[in-house]
C-alpha positions in Angstrom: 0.0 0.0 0.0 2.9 2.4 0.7 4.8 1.7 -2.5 1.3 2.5 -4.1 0.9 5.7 -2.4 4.2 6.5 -3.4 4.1 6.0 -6.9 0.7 8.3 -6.9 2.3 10.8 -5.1 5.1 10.8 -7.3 3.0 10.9 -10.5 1.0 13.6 -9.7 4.8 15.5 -8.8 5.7 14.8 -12.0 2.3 15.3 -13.7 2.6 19.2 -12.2 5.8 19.1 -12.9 4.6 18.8 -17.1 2.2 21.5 -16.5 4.5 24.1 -15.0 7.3 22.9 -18.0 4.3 23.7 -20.5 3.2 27.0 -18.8 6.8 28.7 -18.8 8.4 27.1 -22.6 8.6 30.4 -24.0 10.5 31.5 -21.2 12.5 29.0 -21.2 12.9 28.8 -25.0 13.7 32.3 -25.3 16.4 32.7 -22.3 18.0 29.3 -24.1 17.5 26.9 -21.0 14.9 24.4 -23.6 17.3 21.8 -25.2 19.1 23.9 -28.3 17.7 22.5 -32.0 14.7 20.8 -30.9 16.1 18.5 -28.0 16.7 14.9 -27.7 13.0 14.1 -26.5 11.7 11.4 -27.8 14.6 10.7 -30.2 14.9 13.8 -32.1 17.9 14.9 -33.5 19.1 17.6 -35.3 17.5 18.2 -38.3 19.9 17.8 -41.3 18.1 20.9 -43.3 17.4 24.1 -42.5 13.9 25.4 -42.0 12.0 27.5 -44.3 10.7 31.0 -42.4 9.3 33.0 -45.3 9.4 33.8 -49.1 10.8 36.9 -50.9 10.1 37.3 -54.9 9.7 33.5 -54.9 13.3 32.6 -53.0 13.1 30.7 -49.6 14.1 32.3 -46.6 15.8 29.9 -44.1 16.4 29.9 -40.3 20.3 29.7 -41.0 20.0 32.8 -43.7 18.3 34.8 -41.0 21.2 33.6 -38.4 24.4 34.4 -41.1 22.9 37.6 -41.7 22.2 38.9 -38.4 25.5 38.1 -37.2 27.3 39.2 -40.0 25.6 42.5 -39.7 27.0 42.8 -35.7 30.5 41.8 -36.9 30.6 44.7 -39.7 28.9 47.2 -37.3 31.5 45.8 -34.4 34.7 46.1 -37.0 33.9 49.7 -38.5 33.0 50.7 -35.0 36.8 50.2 -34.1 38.4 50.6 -37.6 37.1 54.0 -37.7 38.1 55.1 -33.9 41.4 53.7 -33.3 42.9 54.4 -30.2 47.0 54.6 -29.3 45.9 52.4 -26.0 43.6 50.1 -27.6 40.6 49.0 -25.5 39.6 45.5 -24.9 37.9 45.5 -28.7 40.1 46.9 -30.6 43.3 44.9 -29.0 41.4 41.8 -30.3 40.7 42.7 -33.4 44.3 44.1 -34.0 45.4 40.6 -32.4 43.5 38.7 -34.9 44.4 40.6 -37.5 47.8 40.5 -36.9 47.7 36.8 -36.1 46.3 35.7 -39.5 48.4 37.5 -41.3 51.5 36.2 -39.9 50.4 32.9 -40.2 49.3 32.9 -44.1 52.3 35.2 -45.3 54.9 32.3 -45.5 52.0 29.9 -46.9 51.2 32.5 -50.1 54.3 34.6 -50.2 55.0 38.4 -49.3 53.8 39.3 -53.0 50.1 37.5 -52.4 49.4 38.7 -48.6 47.7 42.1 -49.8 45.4 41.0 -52.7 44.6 37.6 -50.8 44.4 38.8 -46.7 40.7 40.4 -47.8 39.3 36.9 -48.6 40.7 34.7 -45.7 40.7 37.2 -43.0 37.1 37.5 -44.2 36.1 33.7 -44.3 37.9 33.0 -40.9 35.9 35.7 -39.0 33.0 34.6 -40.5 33.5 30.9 -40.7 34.4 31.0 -37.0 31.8 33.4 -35.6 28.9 31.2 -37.4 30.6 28.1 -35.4 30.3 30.1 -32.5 26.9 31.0 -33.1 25.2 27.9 -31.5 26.4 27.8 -28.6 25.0 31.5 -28.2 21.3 31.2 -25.8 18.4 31.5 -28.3 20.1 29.9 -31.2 18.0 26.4 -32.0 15.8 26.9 -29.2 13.6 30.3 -30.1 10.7 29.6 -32.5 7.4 27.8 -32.4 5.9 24.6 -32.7 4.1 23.0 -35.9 1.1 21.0 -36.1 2.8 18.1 -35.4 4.8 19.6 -32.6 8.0 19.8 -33.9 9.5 23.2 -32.8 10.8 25.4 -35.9 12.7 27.2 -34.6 14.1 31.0 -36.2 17.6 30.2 -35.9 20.2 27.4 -36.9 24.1 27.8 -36.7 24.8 29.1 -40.7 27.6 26.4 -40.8 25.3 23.7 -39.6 23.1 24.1 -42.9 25.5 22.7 -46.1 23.8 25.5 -48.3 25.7 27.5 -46.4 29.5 25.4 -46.4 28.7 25.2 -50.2 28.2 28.3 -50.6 31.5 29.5 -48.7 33.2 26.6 -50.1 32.5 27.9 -54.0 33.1 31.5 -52.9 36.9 30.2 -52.1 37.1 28.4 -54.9 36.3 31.5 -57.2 37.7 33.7 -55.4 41.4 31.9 -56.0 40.8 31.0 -59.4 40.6 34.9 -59.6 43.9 35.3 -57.7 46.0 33.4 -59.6 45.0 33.8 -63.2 45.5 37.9 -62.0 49.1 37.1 -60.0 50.4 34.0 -61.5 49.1 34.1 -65.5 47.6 31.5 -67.1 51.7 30.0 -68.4 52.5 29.6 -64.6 49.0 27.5 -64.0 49.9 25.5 -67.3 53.5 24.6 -65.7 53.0 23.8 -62.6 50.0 21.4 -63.9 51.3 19.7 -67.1 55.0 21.3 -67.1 58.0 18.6 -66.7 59.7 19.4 -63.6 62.6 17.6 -64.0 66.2 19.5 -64.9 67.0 18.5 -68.4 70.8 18.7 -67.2 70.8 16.1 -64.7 68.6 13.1 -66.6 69.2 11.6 -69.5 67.0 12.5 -72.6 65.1 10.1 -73.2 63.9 10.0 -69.4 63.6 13.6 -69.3 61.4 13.7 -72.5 59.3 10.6 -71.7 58.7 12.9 -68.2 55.8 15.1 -70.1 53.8 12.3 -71.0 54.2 11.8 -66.7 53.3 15.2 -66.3 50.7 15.6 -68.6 48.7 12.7 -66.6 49.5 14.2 -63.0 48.1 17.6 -64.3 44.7 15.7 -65.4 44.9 14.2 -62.0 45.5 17.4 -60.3 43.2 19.3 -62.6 39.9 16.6 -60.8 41.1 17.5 -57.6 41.1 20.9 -58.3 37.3 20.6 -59.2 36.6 18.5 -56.2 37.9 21.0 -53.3 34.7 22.9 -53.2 33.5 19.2 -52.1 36.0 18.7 -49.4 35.7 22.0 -48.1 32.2 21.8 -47.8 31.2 18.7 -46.4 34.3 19.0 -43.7 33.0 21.9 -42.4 29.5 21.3 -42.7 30.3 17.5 -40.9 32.2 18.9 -38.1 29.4 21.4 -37.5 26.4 20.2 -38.0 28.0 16.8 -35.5 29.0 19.1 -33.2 25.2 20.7 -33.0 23.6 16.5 -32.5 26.4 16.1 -29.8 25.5 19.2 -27.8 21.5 18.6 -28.4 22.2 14.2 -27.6 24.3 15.6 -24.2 21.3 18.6 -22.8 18.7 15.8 -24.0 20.2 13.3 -21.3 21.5 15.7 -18.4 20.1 19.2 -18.9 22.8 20.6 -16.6 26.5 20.4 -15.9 27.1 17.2 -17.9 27.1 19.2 -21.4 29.3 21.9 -20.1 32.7 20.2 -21.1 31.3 19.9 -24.5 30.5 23.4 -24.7 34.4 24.3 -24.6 35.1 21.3 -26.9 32.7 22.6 -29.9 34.6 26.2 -28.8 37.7 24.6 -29.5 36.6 22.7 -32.7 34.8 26.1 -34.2 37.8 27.4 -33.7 39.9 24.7 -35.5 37.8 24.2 -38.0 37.5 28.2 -39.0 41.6 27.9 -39.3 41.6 24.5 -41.4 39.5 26.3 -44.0 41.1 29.5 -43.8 44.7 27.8 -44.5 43.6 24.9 -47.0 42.7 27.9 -49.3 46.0 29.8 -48.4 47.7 26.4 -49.3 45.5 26.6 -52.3 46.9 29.9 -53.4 50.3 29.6 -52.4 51.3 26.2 -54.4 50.4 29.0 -58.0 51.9 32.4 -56.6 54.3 31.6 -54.1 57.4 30.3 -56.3 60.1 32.6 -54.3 64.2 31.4 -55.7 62.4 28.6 -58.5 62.2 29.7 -61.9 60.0 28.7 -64.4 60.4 27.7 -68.1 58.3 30.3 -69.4 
């Protein structure tokens, strides 16, 4: 009879409990306590597209548009705000974004050569701000967790991490990949690209002939090679960026769906640390992509 009355008793807690759970969801939804991206109730997961909002002039308006843009809007606002003030003691804003700057640059100068740092910093300092701060963007209260619920209860919510929808990685990914086929017909010329895809390498001096001329039928086939891996990077760069992401969005929503509090916290710092990473993997694979055309300091070329 006790364990009956117990059981009751601990029904009708838990029956309350529902009620009180239902009462205050917005609130809880919109201060980003509710399980980020729809929660692990039930099963769900993440889902792998990003929701339609609206329509304007025919073209679909998603929850990870409305996210990329908003945030992209604070970053310019936040840069020009310092760019246009700059201090001799920098405050706290500034000193990052000098930092940052500074960091970058330094790093990607030896990958694409002194020549390319000034034409090319405007593209990756770009994509690594903005790569990283839409990684950053779902960890951020709100993000996954403010919208409302369809008729069949599934909560569409207003905003997804940009980088979590592969519209999005495809999208930066083809920018990058246009963006350098720019650079290096401008920097390098079209009879640099030709060489160092199809050119024999080998010094004519040093080989015999009839190695050294049986070398460009070699060549030739490494360039075709090269050339289908040149076409597939967009690919690469996409899907790594968008599978990093959008697995680190299931993790964090499988983690607050099993232990709301405390438990997820270590994960928190690890998607931190792999926004991070994966903002600078992107950032130098299309340095790397620039730098084996343009940077060719002490080699000459048979032009």
């Amino acid at each position: 009879m006790a364990n009956i009355q117990l059981n009751l008793s601990f029904q009708i807690k838990l029956s309350y409990l529902k009620s009180l759970l239902q009462k205050f969801a917005p609130l809880l939804i919109l201060s980003g306590i509710a399980v980020p991206l729809e929660g692990a109730e039930g099963g769900q997961s993440v889902s792998p597209y990003a929701y339609q909002l609206t329509e304007v002039l025919g073209l679909p308006i998603t929850n990870a548009m409305v996210t990329s843009w908003v945030f992209s809007l604070i970053i310019i606002l936040i840069f020009r705000h310092y760019a246009s003030k700059p201090q001799l003691v920098p405050p706290l804003g500034q000193a990052v974004i000098e930092n940052m700057v500074t960091g970058i640059r330094d790093i990607i100068a030896p990958i694409i050569g002194p020549q390319m740092v000034k034409p090319a910093f405007p593209l990756l300092m770009g994509l690594f701000t903005f790569i990283l701060i839409q990684n950053w963007t779902g960890l951020l209260p709100g993000v996954g967790t403010f919208g409302f619920y369809d008729e069949h209860g599934h909560l569409d919510y207003w905003f997804r991490p940009g980088n979590a929808d592969l519209n999005m990685t495809i999208a930066l990914a083809l920018v990058a990949f246009f963006s350098w086929l720019y650079l290096i017909l401008k920097y390098a010329g079209p009879k640099i690209i030709a060489y160092d895809l199809f050119g024999n390498k080998a010094d004519k001096s040093e080989v015999p002939a009839i190695i050294y001329y049986s070398l460009f039928i070699i060549f030739f086939g490494v360039g075709l090679i090269e050339i289908i891996s040149i076409l597939f990077r967009p690919v690469s760069l996409s899907f790594r960026l968008f599978g990093n992401m959008f697995g680190g969005e299931n993790l964090l929503t499988s983690m607050t769906g099993l232990v709301g509090y405390i438990v997820p916290v270590p994960f928190y710092f690890l998607e931190i640390l792999i926004g991070l990473v994966q903002a600078l993997v992107f950032t130098l694979l299309v340095a790397v992509y620039i730098g084996l055309i343009c940077n060719h300091e002490g080699e000459e070329h048979a032009h």
